[in-house]
N, C-alpha and C positions, 0 to 999 in steps of 0.2 A: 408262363414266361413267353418266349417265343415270340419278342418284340426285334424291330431294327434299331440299329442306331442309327439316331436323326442327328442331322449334321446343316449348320447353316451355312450359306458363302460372306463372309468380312471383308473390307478393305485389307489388302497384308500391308500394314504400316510397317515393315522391315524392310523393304526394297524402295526403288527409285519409281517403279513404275508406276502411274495412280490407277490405271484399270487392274490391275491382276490380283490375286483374291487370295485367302485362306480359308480353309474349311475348320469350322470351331463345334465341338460335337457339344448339342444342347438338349437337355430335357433326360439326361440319360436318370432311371432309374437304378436307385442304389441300395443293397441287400446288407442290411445288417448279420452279426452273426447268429441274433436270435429268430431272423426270417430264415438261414440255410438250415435251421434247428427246424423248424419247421416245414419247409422245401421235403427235410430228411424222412420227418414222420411220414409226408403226404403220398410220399411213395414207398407206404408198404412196410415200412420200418418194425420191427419189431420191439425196437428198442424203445422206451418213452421220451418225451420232453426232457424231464429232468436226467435220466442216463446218457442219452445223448451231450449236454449242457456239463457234464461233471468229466464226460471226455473230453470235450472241448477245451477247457479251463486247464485238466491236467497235459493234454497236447500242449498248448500254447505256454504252460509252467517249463516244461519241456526244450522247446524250442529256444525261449528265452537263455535256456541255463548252456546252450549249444553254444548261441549267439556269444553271451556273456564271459563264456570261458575261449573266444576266438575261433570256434568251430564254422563251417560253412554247411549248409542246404543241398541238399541232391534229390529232389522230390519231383513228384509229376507235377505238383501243383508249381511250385516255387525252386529258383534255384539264386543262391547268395555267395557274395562275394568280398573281402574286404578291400578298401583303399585309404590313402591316409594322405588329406589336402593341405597346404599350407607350403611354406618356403624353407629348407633347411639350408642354414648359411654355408656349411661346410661338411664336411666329412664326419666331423667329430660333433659336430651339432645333432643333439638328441630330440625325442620330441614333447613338445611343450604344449597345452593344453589352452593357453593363451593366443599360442600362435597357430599351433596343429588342430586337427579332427578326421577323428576315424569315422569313414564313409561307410552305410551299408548298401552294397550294388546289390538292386534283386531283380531278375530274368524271371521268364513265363518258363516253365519246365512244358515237359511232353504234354503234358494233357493240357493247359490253358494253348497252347501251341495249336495243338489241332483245332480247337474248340474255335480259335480263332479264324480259322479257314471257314469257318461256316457261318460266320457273320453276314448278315446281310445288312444294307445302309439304305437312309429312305432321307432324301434333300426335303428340309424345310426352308421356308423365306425366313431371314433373319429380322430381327426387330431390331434397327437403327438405333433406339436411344439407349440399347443395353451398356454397359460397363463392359470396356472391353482391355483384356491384361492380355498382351506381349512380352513382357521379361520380368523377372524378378531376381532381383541380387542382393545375396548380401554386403553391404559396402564395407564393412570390417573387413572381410577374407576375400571379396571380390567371387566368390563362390556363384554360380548357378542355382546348383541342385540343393546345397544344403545350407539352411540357416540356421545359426546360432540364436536360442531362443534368450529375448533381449538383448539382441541385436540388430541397429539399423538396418531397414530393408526399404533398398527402391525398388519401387512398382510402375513398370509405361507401361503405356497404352492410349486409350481413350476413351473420354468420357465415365473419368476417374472420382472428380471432384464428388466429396458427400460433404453435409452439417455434421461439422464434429460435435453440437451439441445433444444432439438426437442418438441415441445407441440404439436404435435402430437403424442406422447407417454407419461406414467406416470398414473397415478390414477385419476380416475373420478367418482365424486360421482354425478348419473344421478337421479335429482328430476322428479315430475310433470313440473315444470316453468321451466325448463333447466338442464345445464349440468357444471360441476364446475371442474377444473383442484385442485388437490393437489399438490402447488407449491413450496413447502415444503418440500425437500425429508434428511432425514436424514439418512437412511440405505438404500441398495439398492447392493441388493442383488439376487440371482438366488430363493431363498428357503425361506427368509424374506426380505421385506420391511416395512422401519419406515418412516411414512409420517405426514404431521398433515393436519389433515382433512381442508379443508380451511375454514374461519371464518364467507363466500360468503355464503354457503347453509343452506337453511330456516331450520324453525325445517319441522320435518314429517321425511315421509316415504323414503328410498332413496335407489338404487341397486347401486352397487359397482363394478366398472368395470376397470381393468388392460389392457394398450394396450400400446406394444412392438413390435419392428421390430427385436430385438436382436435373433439371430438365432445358435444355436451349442452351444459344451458346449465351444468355443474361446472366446463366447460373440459378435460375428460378428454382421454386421449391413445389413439385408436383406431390400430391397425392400417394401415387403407385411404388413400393419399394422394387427397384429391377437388381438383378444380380447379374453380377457376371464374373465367373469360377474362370483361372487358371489352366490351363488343357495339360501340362503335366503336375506332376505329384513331387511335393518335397519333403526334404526331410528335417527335423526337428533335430538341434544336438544341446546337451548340455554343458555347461563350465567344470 
């Protein structure tokens, strides 16, 4: 391991200013659970592969069952919280599943906390023609952070626009278990796109990724697929 996070400098299309910038972290590498299964042996472990992999599974059975019955997180790794988004009209108004959704808030506990002090960051040049996301909302519930899966979702930014024929291009919402095409596209656009998130992706956690070959402002059709991921992380709910 023992790499930096590289970090590009962007236009910040959220302000008025045209010089002033945002830093959009790129390139970062990402560790499945079956690389920290392996991370686990390389240091000495005593444990195998598969013992290792069968705690895992029953940890995670675990946590889920915590979650599931309304319980909250207090870990060095992770720490959870609940909320619950939507409008209640009045006092006696209950919650509705239509209109409501339980949020899961999760925080860096003590250990990802420290770990985080020791970060080191290394500037790279950004590549201009990348796909670049600034906001993501769900237009049902007006939500940020959490989108109702097969529910419309605006995406700005710039340098949005893909061929919706090619799937190879379009919106991907990349879980743990896989990666889900939004097949859906309703606007499509250089600056917004209106997609609906597809119905496929579990609830949880999920990064959000545009990938386009569209090139200039003609709209031309290049060669190179470029990406470009969302810089926070959302959440998946279900009906």
């Amino acid at each position: 391991m023992g790499n930096s996070i590289k970090y590009a400098l962007r236009e910040n299309l959220l302000t008025a200013d045209p010089d002033d910038c945002m830093a959009q972290v790129t390139d970062a590498q990402v560790f499945t659970q079956e690389d920290i299964t392996k991370e686990i042996v390389k240091r000495g472990s005593s444990l195998t592969e598969a013992d290792i992999a069968a705690y895992q599974k029953l940890e995670r059975e675990v946590i889920k069952d915590i979650i599931a019955n309304g319980g909250q997180l207090n870990t060095p790794i992770i720490n959870t919280t609940f909320s619950i988004s939507g409008v209640f009209t009045s006092q006696t108004d209950g919650f509705d599943k239509s209109r409501h959704a339980v949020k899961l808030n999760v925080t860096a506990g003590t250990a990802l906390r420290e770990a985080l002090t020791k970060v080191t960051v290394q500037k790279v040049e950004a590549s201009s023609t990348d796909p670049y996301i600034t906001s993501v909302t769900d237009k049902v519930s007006g939500d940020t952070a959490t989108i109702r899966a097969g529910s419309v979702m605006e995406i700005t930014g710039s340098r949005l626009k893909f061929d919706i024929a090619d799937t190879e291009q379009g919106v991907f919402a990349v879980t743990a278990s896989g990666e889900f095409r939004c097949a859906t596209v309703i606007e499509n656009k250089p600056a917004r796109l209106m997609v609906l998130l597809s119905p496929e992706v579990p609830a949880g956690d999920f990064t959000l990724e545009v990938r386009t070959k569209t090139t200039g402002r003609n709209g031309g059709s290049g060669k190179t697929l470029k990406k470009g991921s969302f810089n926070k992380i959302l959440t998946a709910v279900k009906s």
